[in-house]
Structure formats: structure tokens, C-alpha cells
N, C-alpha and C positions, 0 to 999 in steps of 0.2 A: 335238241340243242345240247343238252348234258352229253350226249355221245362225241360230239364236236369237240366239248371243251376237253374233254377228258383225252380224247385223241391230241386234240394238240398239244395238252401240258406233255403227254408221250412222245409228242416227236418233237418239243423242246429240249426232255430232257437227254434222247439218245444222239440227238445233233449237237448240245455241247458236248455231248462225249466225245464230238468229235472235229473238237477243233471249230466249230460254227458257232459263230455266237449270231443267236436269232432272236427276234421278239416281234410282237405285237406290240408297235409302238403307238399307237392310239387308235382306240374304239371308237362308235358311236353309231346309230342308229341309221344313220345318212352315209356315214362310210368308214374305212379304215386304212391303216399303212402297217405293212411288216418291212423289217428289216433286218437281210444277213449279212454278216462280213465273213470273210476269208483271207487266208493270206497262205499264198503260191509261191515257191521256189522260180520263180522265174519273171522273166522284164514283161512291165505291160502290155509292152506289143505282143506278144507270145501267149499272154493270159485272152488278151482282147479277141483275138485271131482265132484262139481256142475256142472257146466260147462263140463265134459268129460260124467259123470256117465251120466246125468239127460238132457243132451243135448232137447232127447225129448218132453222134458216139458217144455224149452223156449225157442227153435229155433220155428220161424214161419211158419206154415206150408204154405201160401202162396209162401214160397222160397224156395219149396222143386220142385223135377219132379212129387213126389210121392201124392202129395198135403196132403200129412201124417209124421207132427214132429216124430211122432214114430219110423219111419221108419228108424228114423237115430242114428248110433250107432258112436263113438269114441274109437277107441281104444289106449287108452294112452298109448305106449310105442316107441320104434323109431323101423319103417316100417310098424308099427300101421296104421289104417285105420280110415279115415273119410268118411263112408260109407253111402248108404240109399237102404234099399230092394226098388224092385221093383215086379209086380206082375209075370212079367216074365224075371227077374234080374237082374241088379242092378247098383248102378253109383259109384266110385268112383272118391268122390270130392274133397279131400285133402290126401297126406300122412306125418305122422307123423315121424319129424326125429329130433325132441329132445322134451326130456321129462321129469322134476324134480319137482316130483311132491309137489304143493304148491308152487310152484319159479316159472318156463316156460315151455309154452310148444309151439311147434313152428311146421306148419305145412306148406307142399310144395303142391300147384296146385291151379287152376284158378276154382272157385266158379261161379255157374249157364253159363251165355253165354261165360265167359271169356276161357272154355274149347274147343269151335269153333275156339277160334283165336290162332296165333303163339305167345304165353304168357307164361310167367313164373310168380306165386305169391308166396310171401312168408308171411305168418302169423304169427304173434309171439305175443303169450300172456302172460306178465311179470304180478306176482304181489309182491307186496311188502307189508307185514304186518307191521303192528305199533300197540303196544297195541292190541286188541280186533276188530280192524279193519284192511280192508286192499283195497288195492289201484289194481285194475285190471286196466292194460292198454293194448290195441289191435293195433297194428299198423300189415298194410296189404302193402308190397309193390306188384306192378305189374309192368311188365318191357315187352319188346318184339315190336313186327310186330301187327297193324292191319289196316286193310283199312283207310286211314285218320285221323288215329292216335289214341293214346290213352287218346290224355285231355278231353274228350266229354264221357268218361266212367266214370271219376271219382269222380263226383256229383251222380251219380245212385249208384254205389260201395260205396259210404262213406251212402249214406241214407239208404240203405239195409243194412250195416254192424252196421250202428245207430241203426237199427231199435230194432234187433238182442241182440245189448248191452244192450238197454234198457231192454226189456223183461227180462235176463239173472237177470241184475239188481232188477227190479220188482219181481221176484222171487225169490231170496235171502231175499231182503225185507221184502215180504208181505206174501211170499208162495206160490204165484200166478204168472205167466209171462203176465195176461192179465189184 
């Protein structure tokens, strides 16, 4: 558990380096919530779009089963999939049950290990435009049953889901997610 924490005050601290403001916004033994913000040189549609369309190109493929960002698809609508091929079939990792595009989008299910445990996650990605920018913010809550709880998950899930941000951000950016 010390390895956990220690990694995550680490990828607190190199993510406001960069422009993400992140946190573990409440602990406790039954569940947690992290939450990042961003803000993108561009209209929310374009941010939204990024994010759903283009997934591939900034999720990291080390967080995938598939060990290929490609493989993962979004489908923006409510019962929509947050999907990933596999060679011989396939994971779903979220499902999509709202959807406005450029406002939110908000997705139901527990992301890489948290699918083994009795967990519920909720995803919700708000953004908010102002002028020619706009404001992406990510908050994941997770609630449920798992062996000795769930505070000791929630430094690994906020640095993964940092990580994730960043990238997403990097590529709006620069063009690049690397």
C-alpha cells in the first residue's frame, strides 16, 4: 500500500507540472472519487469529439489488455460502448449512458482490475467552454465490495486516469499525445 501512495503523490506532483490539476477527492474503505481538470485551446465540440472519435491516439496503450490504443473504440451515444478488440474478442470497459455532445459525457463500469472486484464506477466528463477555450474536467467515482477495501486503489486509479488526461491534453495541444 506504501508503494501506491507514494506513486500517486508522484504522479500528482508531475501532472501539475503540467497544467492538470488532479486529486483524490474522497477516500474511504467502500469507495473513492479522483478528479482532473484541463483546459484545451479549442470549442467543446472539438474537445468532446477528440476524446470519443480519436480515443486511439491518446489513450495509452500500456492500459489497455490489448497492449494496442487502437484497438479501442467509443461509442458516443447512451448504451454506446467503450470498447477494445481483442485478437480473439474483446473487453468491454465502460458503457455509455449519457451523452451531449460538447457538454458530457458519462460512462458506467470499472476500468482494467477494478472489473475482478464487486464495483460500481461512474465516469463523467463535463466540459465547459469560455471564449475559444474550454475547461475538461474528469471525475471517476468507484463505490463497492473489495478485499480490504478500496482506499489503497485510489492513488493507482487517479495516476492512471492522470496519466490518460494528460496525454488527451498533449494532443489537443501539440498534436501529439506523446
Amino acid at each position: 500500500m506504501r508503494h501506491l501512495l507514494i506513486a500517486g503523490a508522484a504522479a500528482f506532483v508531475a501532472l501539475t507540472a503540467t497544467d492538470v490539476r488532479a486529486a483524490v477527492v474522497d477516500v474511504t474503505a467502500a469507495g473513492f472519487t479522483v478528479r482532473h481538470v484541463i483546459e484545451v485551446s479549442a470549442p467543446g465540440w472539438s474537445a468532446y469529439q477528440t476524446l470519443t472519435d480519436r480515443i486511439g491516439t491518446w489513450w495509452d496503450p500500456s492500459h489497455t489488455f490489448s497492449g494496442r490504443s487502437t484497438n479501442l473504440t467509443i461509442d458516443a451515444r447512451p448504451g454506446g460502448c467503450f470498447c477494445e478488440q481483442l485478437p480473439n474478442g474483446g473487453v468491454r470497459h465502460m458503457t455509455v449512458v449519457y451523452a451531449d455532445l460538447g457538454k458530457l459525457l458519462r460512462l458506467t463500469g470499472g476500468l482494467g482490475p477494478l472489473q475482478e472486484l464487486a464495483v460500481s464506477g461512474t465516469m463523467t466528463w463535463a466540459f465547459m467552454q469560455t471564449g475559444n477555450k474550454t475547461t475538461i474536467t474528469l471525475t471517476y467515482a468507484v463505490g463497492g465490495y473489495a478485499p480490504g477495501g478500496l482506499q489503497a486503489l485510489a492513488p493507482a486509479v487517479d495516476a492512471v486516469l492522470g496519466a490518460q488526461v494528460t496525454r488527451l491534453k498533449r494532443l489537443m495541444d501539440t498534436g501529439r499525445a506523446e
